[in-house]
C-alpha angles and dihedrals in degrees: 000000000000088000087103078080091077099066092060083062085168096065087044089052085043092046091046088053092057094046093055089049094050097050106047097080087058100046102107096063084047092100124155112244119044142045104317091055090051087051086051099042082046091052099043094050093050092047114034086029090072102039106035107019089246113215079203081227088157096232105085117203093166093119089044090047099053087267089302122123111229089189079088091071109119083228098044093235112166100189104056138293139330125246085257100076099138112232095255087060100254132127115284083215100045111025100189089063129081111238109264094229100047086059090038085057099048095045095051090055089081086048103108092172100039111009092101083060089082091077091062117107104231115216114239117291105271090228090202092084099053109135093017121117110272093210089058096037084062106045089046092051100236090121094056089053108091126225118281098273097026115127114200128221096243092060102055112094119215120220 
């Protein structure tokens, strides 16, 4: 339908930017729980529903994945593919699929302001968002916040 979209990766980095910008003055009525977060889930599943397949996993990458969502691996991998990524550059799980990585790393290749995110490594999905709204998750803070175990690379100190 709208997926299209996701091969002018640019105007999706431009239109992410906006929205970000739209949304910070507002941020402090941008509170998890409640009407306003039912109007954003509502709105992100409609939205990114239709042009990203959103998983809805409450912690949204799309910006840092070449505005792919890597939440439609088969596996669920969030920093990049498996050693199964078939030659013609398709899922070694569902054939019929491009990888999600392959097409991750091609789009983010047109993305002059995040492109160069891809190389992050992402810490694991907090599952308990799932089902919250990602743009509130973000401005709360609660995306940022790793999964209970999770070390992060920042704080490991090197000898």
């Amino acid at each position: 339908m709208l997926r299209w979209l996701q091969d002018y990766p640019r105007f999706l980095e431009v239109a992410y930017d906006l929205t970000q910008r739209l949304l910070r003055p507002f941020r402090r009525w941008l509170k998890p729980g409640g009407a306003v977060e039912r109007l954003f889930v509502g709105a992100e599943q409609a939205g990114k529903g239709a042009v990203f397949n959103c998983q809805m996993c409450g912690q949204c990458v799309l910006h840092s994945t070449g505005m792919t969502c890597p939440m439609n691996c088969p596996k669920n991998l969030r920093n990049g593919p498996c050693g199964g990524v078939r030659a013609d550059g398709r899922c070694e799980v569902k054939p019929e699929m491009r990888c999600v990585w392959v097409q991750a790393w091609e789009r983010s290749q047109h993305m002059p302001a995040y492109g160069h995110e891809l190389l992050n490594v992402l810490p694991p999905v907090n599952r308990r968002l799932q089902g919250t709204a990602a743009w509130i998750n973000d401005f709360t803070g609660a995306a940022q916040q790793n999964p209970a175990g999770w070390i992060d690379i920042r704080d490991i100190q090197t000898i």
